[in-house]
C-alpha positions as CSV (number, residue, x, y, z in Angstrom):
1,X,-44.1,-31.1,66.2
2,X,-45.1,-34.6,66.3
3,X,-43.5,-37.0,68.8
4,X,-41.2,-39.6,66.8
5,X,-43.1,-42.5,69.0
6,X,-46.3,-41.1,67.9
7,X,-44.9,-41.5,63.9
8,X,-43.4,-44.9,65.1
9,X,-46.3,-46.4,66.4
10,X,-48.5,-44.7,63.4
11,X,-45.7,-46.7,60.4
12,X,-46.1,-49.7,62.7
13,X,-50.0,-50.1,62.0
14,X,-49.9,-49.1,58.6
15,X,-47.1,-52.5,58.4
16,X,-48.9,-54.4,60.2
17,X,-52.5,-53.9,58.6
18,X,-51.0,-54.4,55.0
19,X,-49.8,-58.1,56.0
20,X,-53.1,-58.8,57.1
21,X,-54.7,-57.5,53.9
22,X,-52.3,-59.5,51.7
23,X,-53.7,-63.2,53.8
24,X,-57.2,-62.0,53.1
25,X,-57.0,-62.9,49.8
26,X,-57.6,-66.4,50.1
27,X,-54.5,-67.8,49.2
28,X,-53.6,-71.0,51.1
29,X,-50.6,-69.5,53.1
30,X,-49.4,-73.0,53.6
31,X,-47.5,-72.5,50.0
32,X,-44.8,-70.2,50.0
33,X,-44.6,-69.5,46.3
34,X,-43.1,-66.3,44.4
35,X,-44.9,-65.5,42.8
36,X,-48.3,-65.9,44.7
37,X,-50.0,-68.6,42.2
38,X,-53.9,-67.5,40.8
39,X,-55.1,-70.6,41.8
40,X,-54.2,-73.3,44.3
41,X,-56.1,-76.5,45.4
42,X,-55.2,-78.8,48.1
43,X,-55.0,-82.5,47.9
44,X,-54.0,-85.1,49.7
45,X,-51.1,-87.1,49.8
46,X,-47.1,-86.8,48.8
47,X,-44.8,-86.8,45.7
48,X,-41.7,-88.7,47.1
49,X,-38.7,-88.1,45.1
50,X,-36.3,-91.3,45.3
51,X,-33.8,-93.2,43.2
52,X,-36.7,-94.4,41.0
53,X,-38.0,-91.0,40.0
54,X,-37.3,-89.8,36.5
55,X,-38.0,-86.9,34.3
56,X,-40.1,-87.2,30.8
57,X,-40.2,-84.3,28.4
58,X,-41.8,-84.3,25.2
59,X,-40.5,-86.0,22.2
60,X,-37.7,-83.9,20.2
61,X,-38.4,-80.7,21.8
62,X,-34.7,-79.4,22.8
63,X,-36.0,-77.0,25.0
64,X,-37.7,-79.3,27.4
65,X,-35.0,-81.3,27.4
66,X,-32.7,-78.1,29.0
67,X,-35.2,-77.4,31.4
68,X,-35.4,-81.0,32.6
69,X,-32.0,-81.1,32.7
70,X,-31.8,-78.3,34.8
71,X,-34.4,-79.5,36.6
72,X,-32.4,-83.0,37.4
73,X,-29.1,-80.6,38.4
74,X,-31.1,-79.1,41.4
75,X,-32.5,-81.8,42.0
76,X,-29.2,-83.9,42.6
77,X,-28.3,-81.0,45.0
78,X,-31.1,-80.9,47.1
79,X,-31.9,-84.4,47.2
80,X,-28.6,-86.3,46.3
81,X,-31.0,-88.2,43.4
82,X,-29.4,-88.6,40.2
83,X,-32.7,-88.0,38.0
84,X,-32.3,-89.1,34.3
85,X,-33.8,-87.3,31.6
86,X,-36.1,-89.0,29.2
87,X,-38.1,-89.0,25.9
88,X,-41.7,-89.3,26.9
89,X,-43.5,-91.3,23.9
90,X,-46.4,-92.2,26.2
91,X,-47.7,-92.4,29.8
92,X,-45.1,-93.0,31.9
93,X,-45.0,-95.6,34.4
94,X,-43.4,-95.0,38.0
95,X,-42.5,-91.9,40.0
96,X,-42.6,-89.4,37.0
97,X,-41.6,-85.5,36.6
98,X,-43.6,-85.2,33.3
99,X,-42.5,-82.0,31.7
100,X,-44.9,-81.3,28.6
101,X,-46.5,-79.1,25.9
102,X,-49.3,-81.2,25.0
103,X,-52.9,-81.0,26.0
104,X,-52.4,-77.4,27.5
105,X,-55.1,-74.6,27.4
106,X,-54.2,-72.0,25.1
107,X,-55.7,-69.3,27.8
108,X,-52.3,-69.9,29.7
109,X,-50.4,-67.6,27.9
110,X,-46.9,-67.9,27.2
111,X,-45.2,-68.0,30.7
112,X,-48.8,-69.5,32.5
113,X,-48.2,-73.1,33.6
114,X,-50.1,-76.0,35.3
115,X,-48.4,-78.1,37.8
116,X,-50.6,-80.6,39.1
117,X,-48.8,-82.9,42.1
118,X,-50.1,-86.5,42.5
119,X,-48.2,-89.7,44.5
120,X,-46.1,-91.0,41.9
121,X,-46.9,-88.5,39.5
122,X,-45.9,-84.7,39.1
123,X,-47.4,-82.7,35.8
124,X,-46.0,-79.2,34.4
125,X,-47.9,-78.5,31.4
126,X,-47.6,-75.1,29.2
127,X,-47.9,-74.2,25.4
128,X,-44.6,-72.6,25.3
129,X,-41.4,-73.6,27.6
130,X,-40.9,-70.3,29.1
131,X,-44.1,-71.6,31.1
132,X,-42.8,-75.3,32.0
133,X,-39.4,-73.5,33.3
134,X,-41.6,-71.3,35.7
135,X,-43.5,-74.4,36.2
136,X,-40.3,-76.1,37.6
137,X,-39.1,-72.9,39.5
138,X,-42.3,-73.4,41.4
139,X,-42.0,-77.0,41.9
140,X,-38.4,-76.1,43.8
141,X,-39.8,-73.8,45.9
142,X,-42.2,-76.5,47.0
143,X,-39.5,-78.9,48.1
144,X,-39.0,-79.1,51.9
145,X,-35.8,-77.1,53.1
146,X,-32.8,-78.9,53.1
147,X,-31.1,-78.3,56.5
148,X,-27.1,-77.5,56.2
């Protein structure tokens, strides 16, 4: 019979050496997202949401319109923002959440999104809006946490 601290110690390892193998990977562990992105470059500087941000969706597309909607909800609630939802019918000037189906690569599938993060400027492009409302599920989870 084997010793139970012997089994212990043996379940321990096994734990312990599969979180190391999941940070080999590569991925930047400074991002917490679920789930883990395929690809995820640094750069440098901050998207400050404030009383002047606002989120653009695409022109008559009801969808995007729901999820930015959404989008403003939690927003309010973590940030205490009220974020209007408009029409984008252009480039958008300002602090911008631009929500959008245009100019997307089609390899993206239809739940693959890019969210690109710039000062005054935050991008979630996909070709179909089951994408841009992961897109903004991982934009939440990179807010800072909200103490209570």
């Amino acid at each position: 019979m084997v010793p139970k601290k012997i089994i212990l110690s043996f379940l321990l390892f096994l734990l312990a050496s599969s979180i190391f193998a999941q940070t080999e990977k590569g991925f930047d562990n400074h991002f917490s997202i679920i789930p883990q992105p395929l690809f995820v470059k640094g750069t440098v500087g901050d998207f400050i949401i404030g009383k002047n941000t606002r989120i653009y969706v695409d022109g008559n597309q009801k969808s995007l319109r729901k999820i930015g909607e959404m989008l403003s909800a939690q927003l309010k609630m973590e940030t205490g923002y009220d974020v209007s939802v408009n029409e984008n019918f252009g480039d958008p000037k300002g602090n911008a959440i631009i929500l959008t189906g245009k100019n997307v690569m089609d390899t993206l599938g239809t739940e693959g999104y890019n969210l690109s993060v710039h000062p005054g400027k935050v991008m979630i492009k996909s070709i179909h809006p089951a994408g841009v409302f992961y897109g903004m599920q991982t934009l939440l989870q990179l807010l800072p946490v909200k103490s209570e």
